[in-house]
C-alpha positions in Angstrom: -0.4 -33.1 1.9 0.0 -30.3 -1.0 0.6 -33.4 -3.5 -3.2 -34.8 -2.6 -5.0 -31.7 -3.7 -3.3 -31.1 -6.5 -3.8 -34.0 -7.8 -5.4 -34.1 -11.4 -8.7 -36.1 -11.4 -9.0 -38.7 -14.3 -11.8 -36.9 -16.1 -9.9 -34.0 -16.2 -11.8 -31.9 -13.3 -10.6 -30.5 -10.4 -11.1 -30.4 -6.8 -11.4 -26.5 -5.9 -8.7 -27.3 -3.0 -6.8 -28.1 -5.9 -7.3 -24.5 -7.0 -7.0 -23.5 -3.2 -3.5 -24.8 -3.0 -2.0 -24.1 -6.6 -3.1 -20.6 -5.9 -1.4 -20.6 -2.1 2.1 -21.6 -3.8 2.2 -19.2 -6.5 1.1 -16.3 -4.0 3.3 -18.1 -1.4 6.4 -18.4 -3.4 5.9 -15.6 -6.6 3.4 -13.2 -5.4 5.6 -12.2 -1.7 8.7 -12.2 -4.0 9.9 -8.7 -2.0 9.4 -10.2 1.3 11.9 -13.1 0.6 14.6 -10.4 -1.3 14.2 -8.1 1.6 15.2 -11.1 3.7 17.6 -12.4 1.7 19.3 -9.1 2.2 19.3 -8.9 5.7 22.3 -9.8 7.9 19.7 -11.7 10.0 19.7 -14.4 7.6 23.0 -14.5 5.8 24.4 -18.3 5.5 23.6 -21.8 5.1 21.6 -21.3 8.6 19.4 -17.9 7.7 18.8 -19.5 3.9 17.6 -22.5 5.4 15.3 -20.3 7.9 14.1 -18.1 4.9 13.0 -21.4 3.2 11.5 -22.3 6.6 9.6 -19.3 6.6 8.4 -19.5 3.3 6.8 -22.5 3.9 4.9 -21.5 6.4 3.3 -18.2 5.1 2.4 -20.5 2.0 0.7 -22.9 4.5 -1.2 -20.2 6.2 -2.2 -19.1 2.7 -3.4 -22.7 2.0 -5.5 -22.2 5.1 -6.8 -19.3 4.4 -7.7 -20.3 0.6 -9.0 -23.9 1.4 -11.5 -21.6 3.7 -12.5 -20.2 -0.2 -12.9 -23.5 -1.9 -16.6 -24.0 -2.8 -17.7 -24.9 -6.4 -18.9 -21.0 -6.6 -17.0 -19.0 -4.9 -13.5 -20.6 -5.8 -12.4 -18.7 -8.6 -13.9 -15.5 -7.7 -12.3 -15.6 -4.7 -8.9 -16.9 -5.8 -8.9 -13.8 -8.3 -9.2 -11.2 -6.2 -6.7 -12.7 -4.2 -4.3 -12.7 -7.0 -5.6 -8.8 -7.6 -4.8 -7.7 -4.4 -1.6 -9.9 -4.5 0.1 -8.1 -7.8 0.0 -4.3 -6.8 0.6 -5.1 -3.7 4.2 -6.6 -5.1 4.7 -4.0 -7.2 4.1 -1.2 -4.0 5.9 -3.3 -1.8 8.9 -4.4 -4.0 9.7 -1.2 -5.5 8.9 1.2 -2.7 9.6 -0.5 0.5 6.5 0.6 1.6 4.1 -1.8 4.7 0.9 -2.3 4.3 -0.9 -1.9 7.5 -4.3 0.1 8.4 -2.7 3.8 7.8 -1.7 2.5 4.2 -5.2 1.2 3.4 -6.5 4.9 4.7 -4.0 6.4 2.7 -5.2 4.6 -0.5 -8.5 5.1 0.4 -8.0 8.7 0.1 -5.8 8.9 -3.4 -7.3 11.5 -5.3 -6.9 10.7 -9.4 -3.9 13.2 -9.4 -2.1 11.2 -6.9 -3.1 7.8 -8.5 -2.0 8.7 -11.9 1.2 9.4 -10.6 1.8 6.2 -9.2 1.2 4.3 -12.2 3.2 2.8 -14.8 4.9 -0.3 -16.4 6.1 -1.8 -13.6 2.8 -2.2 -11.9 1.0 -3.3 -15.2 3.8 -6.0 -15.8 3.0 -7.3 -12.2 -0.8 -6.8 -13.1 0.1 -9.0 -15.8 2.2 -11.9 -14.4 1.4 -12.2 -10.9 -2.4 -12.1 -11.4 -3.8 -11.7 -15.1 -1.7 -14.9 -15.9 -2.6 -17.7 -13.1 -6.1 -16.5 -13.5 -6.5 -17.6 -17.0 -5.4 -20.8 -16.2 -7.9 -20.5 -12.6 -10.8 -19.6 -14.8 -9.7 -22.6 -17.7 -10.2 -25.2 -15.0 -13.2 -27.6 -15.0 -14.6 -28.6 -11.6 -16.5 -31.0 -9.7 -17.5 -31.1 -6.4 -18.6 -33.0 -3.6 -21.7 -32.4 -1.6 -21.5 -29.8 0.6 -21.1 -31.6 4.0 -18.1 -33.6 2.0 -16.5 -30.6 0.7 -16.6 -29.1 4.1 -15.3 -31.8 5.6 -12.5 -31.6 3.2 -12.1 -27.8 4.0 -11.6 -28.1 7.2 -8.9 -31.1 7.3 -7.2 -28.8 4.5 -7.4 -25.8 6.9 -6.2 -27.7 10.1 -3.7 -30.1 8.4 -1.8 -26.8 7.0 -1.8 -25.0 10.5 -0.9 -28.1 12.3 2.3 -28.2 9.7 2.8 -25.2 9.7 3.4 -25.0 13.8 5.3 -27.9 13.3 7.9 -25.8 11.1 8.0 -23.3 13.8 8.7 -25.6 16.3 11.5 -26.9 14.5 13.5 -22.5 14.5 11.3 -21.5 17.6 14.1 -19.4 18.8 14.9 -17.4 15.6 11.2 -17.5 14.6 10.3 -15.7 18.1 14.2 -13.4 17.4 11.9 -12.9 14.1 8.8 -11.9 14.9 10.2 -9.5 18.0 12.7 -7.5 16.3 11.5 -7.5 12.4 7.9 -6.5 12.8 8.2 -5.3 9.5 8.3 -8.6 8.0 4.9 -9.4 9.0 3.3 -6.7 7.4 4.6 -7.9 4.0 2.9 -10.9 3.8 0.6 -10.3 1.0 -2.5 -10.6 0.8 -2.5 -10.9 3.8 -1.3 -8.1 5.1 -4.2 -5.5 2.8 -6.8 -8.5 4.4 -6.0 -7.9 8.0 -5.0 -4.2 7.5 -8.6 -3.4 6.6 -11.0 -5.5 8.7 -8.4 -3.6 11.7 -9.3 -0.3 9.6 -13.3 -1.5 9.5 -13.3 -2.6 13.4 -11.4 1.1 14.0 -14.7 3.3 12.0 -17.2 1.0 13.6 -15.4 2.1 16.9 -15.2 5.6 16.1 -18.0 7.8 18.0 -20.9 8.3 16.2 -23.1 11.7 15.2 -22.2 15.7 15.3 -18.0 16.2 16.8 -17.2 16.7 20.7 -17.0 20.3 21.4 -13.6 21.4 22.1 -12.4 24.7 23.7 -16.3 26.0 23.8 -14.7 28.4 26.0 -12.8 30.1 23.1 -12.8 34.0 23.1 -10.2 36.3 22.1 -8.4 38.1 24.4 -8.7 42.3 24.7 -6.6 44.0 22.2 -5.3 47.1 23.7 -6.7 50.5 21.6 -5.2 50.8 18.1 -3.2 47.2 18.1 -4.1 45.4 14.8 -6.1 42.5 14.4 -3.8 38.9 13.9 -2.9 37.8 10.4 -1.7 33.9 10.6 -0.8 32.1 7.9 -0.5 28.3 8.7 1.6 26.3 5.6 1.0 22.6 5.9 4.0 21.0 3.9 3.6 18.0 2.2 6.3 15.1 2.5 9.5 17.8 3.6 12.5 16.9 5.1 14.3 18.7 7.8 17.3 17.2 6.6 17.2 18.3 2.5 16.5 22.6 4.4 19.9 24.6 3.8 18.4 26.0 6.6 19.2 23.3 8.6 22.2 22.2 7.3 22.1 20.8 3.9 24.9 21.0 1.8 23.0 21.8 -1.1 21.1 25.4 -1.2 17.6 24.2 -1.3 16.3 27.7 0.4 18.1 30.6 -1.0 15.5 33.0 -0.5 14.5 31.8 3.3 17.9 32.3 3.5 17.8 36.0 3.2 14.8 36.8 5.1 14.4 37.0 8.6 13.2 33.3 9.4 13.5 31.1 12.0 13.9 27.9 11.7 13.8 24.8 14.3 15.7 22.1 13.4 14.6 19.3 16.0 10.5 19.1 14.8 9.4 15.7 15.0 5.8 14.7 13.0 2.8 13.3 14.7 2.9 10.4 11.7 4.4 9.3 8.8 1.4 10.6 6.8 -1.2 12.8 5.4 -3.6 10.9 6.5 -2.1 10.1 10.3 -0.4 13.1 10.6 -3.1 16.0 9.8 -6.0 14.9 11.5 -3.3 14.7 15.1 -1.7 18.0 14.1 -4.9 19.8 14.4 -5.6 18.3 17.6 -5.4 19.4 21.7 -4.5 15.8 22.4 -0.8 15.4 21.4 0.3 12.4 19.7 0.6 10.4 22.6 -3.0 10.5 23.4 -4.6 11.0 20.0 -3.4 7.7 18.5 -4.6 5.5 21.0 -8.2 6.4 21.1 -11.3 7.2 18.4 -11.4 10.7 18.9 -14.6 12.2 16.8 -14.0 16.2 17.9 -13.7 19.5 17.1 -10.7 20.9 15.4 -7.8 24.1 16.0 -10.3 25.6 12.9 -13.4 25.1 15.3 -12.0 26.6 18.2 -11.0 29.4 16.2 -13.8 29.9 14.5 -16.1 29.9 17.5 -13.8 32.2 19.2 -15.3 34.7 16.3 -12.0 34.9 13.4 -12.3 34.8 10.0 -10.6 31.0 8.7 -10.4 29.8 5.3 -8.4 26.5 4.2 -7.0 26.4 1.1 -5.5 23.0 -0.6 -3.8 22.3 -3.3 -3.7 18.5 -2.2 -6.6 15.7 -1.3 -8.5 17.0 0.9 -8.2 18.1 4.4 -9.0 14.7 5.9 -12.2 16.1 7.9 -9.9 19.3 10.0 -11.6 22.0 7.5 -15.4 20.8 7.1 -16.9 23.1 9.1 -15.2 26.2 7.7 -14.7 28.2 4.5 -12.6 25.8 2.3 -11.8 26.4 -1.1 -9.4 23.8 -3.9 -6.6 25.8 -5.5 -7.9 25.3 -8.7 -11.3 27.5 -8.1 -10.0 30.9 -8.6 -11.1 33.8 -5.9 -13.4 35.3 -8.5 -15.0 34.0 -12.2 -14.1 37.1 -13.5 -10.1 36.6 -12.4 -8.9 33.3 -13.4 -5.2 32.3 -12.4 -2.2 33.3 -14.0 -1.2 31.1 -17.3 1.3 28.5 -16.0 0.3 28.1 -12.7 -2.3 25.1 -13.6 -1.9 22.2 -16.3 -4.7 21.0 -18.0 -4.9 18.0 -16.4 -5.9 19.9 -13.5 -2.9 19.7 -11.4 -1.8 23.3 -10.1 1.8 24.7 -8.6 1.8 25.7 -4.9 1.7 29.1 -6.2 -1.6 28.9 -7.4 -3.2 28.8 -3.5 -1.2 32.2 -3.4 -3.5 34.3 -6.1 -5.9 37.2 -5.0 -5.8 36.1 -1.8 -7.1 39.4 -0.9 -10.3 38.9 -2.9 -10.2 35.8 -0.6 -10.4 37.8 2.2 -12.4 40.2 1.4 -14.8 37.3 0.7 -15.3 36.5 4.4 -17.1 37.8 7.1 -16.0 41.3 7.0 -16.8 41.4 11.1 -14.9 38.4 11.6 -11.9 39.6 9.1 -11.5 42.8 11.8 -11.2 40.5 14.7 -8.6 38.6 12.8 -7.7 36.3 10.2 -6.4 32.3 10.0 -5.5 31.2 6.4 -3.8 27.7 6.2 -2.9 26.6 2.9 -2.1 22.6 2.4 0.8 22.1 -0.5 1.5 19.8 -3.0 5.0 20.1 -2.0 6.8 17.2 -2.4 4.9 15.0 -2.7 6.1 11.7 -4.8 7.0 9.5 -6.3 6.9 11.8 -9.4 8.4 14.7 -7.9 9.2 16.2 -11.2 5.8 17.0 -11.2 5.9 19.8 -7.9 8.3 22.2 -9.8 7.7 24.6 -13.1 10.2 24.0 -15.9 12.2 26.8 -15.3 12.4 26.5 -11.3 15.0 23.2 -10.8 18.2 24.3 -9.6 19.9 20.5 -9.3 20.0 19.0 -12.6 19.5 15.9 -13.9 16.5 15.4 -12.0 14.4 11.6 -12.5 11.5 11.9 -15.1 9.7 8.8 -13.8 7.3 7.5 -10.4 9.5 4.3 -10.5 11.9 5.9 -8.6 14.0 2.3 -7.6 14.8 2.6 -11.6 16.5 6.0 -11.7 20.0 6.6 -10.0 19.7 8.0 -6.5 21.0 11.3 -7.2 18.6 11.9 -9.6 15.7 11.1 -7.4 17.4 13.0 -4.8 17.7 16.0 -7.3 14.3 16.2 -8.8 12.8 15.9 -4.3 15.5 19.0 -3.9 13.9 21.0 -6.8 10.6 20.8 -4.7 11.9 21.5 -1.6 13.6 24.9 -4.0 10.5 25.4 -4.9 8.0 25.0 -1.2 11.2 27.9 -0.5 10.2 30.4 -3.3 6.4 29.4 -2.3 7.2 30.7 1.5 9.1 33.5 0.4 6.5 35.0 -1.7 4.0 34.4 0.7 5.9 36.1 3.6 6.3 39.1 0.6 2.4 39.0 0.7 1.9 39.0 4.2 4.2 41.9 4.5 2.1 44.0 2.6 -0.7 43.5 4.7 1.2 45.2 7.8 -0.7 48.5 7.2 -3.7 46.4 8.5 -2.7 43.4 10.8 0.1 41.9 12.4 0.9 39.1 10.4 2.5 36.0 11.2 4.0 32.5 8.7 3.9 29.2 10.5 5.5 26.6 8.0 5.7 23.0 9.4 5.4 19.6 7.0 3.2 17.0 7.5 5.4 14.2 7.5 8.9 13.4 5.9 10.2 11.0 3.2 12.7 8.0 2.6 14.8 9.1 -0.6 16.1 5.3 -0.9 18.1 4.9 2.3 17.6 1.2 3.2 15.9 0.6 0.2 12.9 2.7 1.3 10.9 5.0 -0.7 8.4 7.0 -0.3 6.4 7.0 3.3 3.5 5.9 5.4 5.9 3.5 7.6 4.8 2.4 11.2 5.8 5.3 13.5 7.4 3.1 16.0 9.3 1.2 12.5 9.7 4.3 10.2 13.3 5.8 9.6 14.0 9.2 11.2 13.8 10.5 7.7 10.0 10.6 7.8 9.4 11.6 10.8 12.2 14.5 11.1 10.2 17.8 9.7 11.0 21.3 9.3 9.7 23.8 11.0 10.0 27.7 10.1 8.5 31.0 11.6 8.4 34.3 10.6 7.1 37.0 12.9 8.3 40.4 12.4 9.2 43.2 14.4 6.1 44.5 14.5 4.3 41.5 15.2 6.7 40.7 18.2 6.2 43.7 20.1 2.0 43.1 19.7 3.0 39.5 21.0 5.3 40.0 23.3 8.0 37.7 21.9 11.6 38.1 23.0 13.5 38.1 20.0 16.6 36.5 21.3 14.5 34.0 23.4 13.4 32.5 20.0 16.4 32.4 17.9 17.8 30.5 21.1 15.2 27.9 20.7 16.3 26.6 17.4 17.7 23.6 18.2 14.9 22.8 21.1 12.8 19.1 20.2 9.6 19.9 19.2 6.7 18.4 17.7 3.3 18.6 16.0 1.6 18.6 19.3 2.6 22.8 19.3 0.9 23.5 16.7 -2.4 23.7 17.8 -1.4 25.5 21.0 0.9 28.4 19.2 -1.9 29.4 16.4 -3.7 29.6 19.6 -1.2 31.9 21.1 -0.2 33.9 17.5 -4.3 34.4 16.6 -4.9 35.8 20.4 -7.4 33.2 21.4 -7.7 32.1 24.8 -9.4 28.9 26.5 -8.8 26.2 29.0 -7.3 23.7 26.4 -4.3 26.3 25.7 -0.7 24.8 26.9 1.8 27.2 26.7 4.6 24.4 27.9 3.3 23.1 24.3 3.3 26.5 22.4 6.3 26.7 20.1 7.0 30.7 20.6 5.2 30.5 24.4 8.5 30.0 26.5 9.9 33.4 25.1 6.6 35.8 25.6 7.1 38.2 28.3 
């Protein structure tokens, strides 16, 4: 069937099935090149039997590609169409191939939301050579071709036995491995979702159907019974600070066990830290949004929510909050509070330390950390006496050019990897250069619980640290994040968590000090979070879970 539409006509013009199908093998065959290593690596399909299955396969995703593409081939929109086909295809290679990353609707969110900073970083010639090949090169010859077509009731007709004649063959090839096609499909979902184009095509009309779900107009109202409970005469007002990391680890924390010292000042200050935190997603984009909401995980990812966040609730319940990021955005949690960029310095007149900002606009975690009392004082003084919620969203560790997240003179673990193509450097060094941020989001926390503790003489002040999400450092050929929760490694979904309350701020709370070092190894999640700044910023309503609240099981 392929041979037909290739066929060259005798004036030299082509068919644009022709162009259909020539573009469905090179996509097919060249362009999904890391779907057919990944399987050619897999157990599954070792032997004569599993090569002959990979060739199997093969043939079909290039004969659903032919049906898709013959769909495509009219005399106008043939090559327009093909092109950005090939587009999409190259990066998608590159991502796929050299990160082990799936494409599926949180990806295309995820890339929606790049800022430059994090774009920048993720370039390089790797992706331009697959610019190049995969799509710069067919499309020269795609554009080159001459074509002629057939009336439009013809060239539908054609379409249409192109379309059916490749499905019906296609099925026909599945029928022949119906058993390990199903034993496929069932066990290696993952396979499916690096099909390219296919997968960024299917990944974003799901995203599209999603918004057009999503409630419309103003946010639910959440918690509109917030108010903060009586302080007894001369207790201080509430100080939380709320860290959200970016891309940490549980398992890279000394703290929790890692053989190298990634948090050697932690280490020496009265912390606590939970070792069994689990993330509400395997990114920013998944995770935030769910981390600042009453629903819990289990809830919040299986319906359009459109409400109110923790900010809300505490803001209506009359503290002072202010959001601080050093990152992309907040993802829609902040925009109806004071939020500031790390960049924008508290006052004109005091610009940031030297050092602490590059030029290309980039700044250290440190930066969110300067004159934060002119920050403060900056707020509604009424509301800053009733109590104060900063959160500050890191850089952290972000990658892949982790390199980046650290000063020159802060990387303990030496050599570290210089580049974003992190599948070219040697393990260790990847490895070293993530463990230099995580060395780094420790000094960050140290000097902000130094902060804090000078503010005692006014409130009782509180550090929340949890990350957003984890990362794959290369196990299984994985890099990077942003897998399917129910496919992603425990690597980024396994976060740390770390408290700091001090004496003070215990006896105010209530908190049984051996009750909470007992707790350590206890399984939580992002669905505390919400409930225990709640509980640390002395805010009660109806929504509050204390079963939920991290510190809740030790107040007296």
């Amino acid at each position: 069937m392929v041979a037909v539409f290739l066929k060259r006509r005798v004036n030299g013009e082509r068919s644009p099935l022709t162009l259909a199908w020539c573009t469905a093998l090179w996509i097919g065959l060249l362009g999904n090149w890391p779907l057919w290593q990944r399987m050619a690596g897999m157990p599954d399909f070792a032997g004569a039997g599993g090569r002959l299955f990979i060739v199997l396969f093969a043939s079909m995703v290039t004969l659903v590609l032919g049906a898709l593409f013959s769909l495509m081939a009219w005399r106008v929109a043939v090559k327009p169409l093909l092109s950005l086909m090939l587009i999409l295809t190259a990066p998608l290679a590159y991502f796929i191939g050299s990160y082990g990353v799936v494409i599926d609707s949180t990806m295309i969110t995820n890339a929606l939301q790049t800022d430059v900073r994090e774009t920048r970083d993720l370039m390089g010639w790797g992706l331009l050579l697959h610019v190049l090949v995969l799509a710069v090169v067919p499309m020269v010859w795609l554009w080159r071709q001459k074509l002629r077509d057939k009336a439009w009731l013809k060239r539908l007709g054609w379409n249409l036995l192109s379309v059916v004649l490749a499905l019906v063959l296609g099925t026909g090839l599945g029928a022949l491995r119906t058993a390990d096609l199903a034993s496929t499909l069932r066990n290696h979902k993952v396979l499916t979702k690096m099909v390219s184009p296919v997968n960024a095509i299917w990944a974003s009309v799901a995203l599209a159907v999603q918004k057009q779900r999503a409630p419309k107009g103003p946010p639910e109202v959440v918690g509109a019974d917030a108010r903060l409970a009586p302080r007894p005469e001369g207790a201080k007002p509430p100080l939380v600070m709320l860290v959200v990391g970016e891309t940490a680890r549980s398992e890279n924390f000394s703290l929790n066990g890692y053989a190298k010292p990634t948090n050697p000042e932690l280490a020496r200050l009265p912390v606590l830290s939970y070792r069994q935190a689990y993330s509400c997603g395997t990114s920013t984009a998944a995770s935030l949004p769910c981390m600042f909401s009453h629903l819990g995980r289990e809830v919040y990812v299986d319906r359009p929510t459109h409400q109110e966040t923790l900010l809300d609730v505490l803001q209506r319940a009359g503290l002072a909050v202010l959001w601080l990021d050093n990152q992309s955005g907040c993802k829609g949690v902040c925009d109806r509070v004071p939020n500031a960029q790390a960049i924008n310095p508290a006052r004109a007149d005091h610009p940031l330390p030297a050092g602490l900002c590059g030029a290309d606009g980039e700044c250290f975690d440190e930066a969110m950390l300067h004159d934060l009392d002119a920050r403060i004082a900056a707020l509604d003084p009424q509301r800053v006496a009733r109590g104060v919620v900063l959160v500050l969203h890191q850089m952290g560790s972000h990658g892949p050019a982790y390199f980046k997240r650290t000063p020159a003179d802060r990387k303990p673990f030496l050599p570290e990897c210089r580049s974003s193509a992190l599948q070219q450097c040697p393990v260790e060094d990847v490895r070293n250069g993530y463990d230099n941020s995580i060395a780094y989001t420790d000094h960050v926390l140290a000097q902000a619980i130094g902060w804090l503790g000078r503010q005692q003489d006014r409130f009782d002040p509180s550090l929340l640290y949890v990350s957003d999400h984890g990362e794959s450092l290369g196990e299984n050929n994985l890099f990077l994040h942003g897998m399917p929760y129910a496919l992603a490694p425990d690597q980024q979904k396994h976060v740390p968590l770390i408290l700091w309350l001090p004496p003070a701020t215990r006896s105010a709370q209530r908190l049984d000090s051996d009750c909470l070092s007992a707790r350590r190894d206890t399984p939580m999640s992002h669905d505390g979070l919400y409930h225990t700044v709640l509980s640390l910023s002395g805010v009660q309503t109806s929504i509050y879970r204390k079963d939920w609240d991290w510190v809740g099981a030790c107040r007296r």
